[in-house]
C-alpha positions as CSV (number, residue, x, y, z in Angstrom):
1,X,50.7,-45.3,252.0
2,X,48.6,-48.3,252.3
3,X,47.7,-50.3,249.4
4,X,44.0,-50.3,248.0
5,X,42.6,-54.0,246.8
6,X,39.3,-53.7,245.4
7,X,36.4,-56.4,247.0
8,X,35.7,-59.4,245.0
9,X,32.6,-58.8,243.0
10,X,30.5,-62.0,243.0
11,X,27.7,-63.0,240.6
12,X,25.2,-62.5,242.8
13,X,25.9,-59.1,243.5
14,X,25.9,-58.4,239.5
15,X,22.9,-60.3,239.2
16,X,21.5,-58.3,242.1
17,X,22.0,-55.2,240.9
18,X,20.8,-56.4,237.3
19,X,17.6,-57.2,238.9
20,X,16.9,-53.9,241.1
21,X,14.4,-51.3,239.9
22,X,17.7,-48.6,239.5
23,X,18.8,-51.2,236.8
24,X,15.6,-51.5,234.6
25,X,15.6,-47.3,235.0
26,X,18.9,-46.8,233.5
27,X,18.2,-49.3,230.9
28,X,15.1,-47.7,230.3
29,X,16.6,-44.1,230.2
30,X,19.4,-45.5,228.0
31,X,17.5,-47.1,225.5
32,X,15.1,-44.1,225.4
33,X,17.8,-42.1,223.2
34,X,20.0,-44.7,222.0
35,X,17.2,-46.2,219.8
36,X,15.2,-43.6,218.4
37,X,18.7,-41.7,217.9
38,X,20.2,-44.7,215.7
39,X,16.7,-45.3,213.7
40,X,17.5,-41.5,213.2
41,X,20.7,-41.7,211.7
42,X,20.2,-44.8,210.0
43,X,17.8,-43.3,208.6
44,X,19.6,-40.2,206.9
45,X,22.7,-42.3,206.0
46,X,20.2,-44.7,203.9
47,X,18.7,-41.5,202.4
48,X,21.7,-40.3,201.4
49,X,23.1,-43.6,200.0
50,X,19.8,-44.0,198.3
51,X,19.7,-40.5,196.9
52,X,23.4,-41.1,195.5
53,X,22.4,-44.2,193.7
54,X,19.5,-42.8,192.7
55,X,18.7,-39.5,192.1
56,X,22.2,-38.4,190.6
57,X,20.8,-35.8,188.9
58,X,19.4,-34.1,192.3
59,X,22.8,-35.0,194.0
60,X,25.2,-33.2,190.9
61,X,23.8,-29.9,191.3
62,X,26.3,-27.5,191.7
63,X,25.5,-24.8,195.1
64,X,28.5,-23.0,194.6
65,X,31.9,-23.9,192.3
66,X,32.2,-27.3,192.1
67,X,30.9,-28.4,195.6
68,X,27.7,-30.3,194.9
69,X,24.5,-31.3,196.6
70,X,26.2,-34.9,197.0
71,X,28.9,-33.4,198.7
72,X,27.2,-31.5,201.2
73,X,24.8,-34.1,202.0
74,X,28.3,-36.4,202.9
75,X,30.1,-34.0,205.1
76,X,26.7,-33.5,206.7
77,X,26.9,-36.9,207.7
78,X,30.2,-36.2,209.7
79,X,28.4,-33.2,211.4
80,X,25.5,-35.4,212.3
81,X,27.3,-37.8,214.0
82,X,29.9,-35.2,216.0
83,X,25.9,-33.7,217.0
84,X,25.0,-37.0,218.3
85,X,27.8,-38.0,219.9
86,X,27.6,-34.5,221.7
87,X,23.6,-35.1,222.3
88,X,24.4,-38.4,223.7
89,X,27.1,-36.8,226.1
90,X,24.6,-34.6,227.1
91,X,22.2,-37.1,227.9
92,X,24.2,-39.1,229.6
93,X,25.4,-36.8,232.2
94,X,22.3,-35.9,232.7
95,X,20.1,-38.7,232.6
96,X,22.0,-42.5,233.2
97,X,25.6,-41.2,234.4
98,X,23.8,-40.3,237.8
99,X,22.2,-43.9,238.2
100,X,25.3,-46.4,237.1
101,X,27.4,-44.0,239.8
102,X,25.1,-45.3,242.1
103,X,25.1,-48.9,241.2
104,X,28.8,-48.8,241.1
105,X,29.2,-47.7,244.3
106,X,26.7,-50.4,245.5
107,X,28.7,-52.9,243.6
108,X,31.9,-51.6,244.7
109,X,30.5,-51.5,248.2
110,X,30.9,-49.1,251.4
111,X,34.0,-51.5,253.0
112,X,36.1,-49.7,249.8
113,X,35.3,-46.5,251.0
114,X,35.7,-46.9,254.4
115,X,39.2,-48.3,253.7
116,X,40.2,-45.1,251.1
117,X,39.1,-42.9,254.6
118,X,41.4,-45.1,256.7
119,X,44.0,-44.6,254.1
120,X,43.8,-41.1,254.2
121,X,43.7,-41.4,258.6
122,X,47.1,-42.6,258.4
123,X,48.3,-40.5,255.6
């Protein structure tokens, strides 16, 4: 089985690819959710830090036995960040995962895959 060495990767092909118009569009699509998502969530962390410190009274009422407003609010904070890491998963497939394939194959360059269908030639 022949042995696979990857090409060298030189700066100008990063720098390249940083500057090509597939670049600036999965930046683009990237910062699109990551932003507005983590204003989001900073967001509803700060409310519920705030509320805590501050409206105590609001936060100790009792929903059913002794689990309180407080606590709901908190382990809501562990569901909203298992939702947006599933969002972001989502979006990612969909939207960027597509795009950095691409530029990784352009990086990595066709000579790799010509020498994986060799490989397999004279397996």
């Amino acid at each position: 089985m022949a042995q696979l060495t990857r090409r060298e990767i030189s700066q100008q092909d990063y720098e390249r690819v940083q500057s090509s118009t597939e670049f600036r569009e999965l930046r683009k699509r990237f910062r699109a959710f990551a932003f507005p998502m983590t204003v989001v969530f900073l967001v509803w962390y700060l409310l519920y830090v705030l509320m805590s410190a501050y409206a105590t009274d609001f936060m100790s009422n009792k929903v059913i036995g002794n689990i309180n407003v407080g606590l709901i609010f908190g382990l809501l904070q562990f569901v909203s960040t298992f939702l947006i890491t599933a969002l972001y998963v989502r979006h990612s497939n969909k939207n960027t995962d597509p795009i950095a394939d691409e530029l990784r194959a352009q990086l990595e360059g066709d000579a790799t895959s010509g020498r994986l269908e060799k490989g397999a030639k004279n397996a």
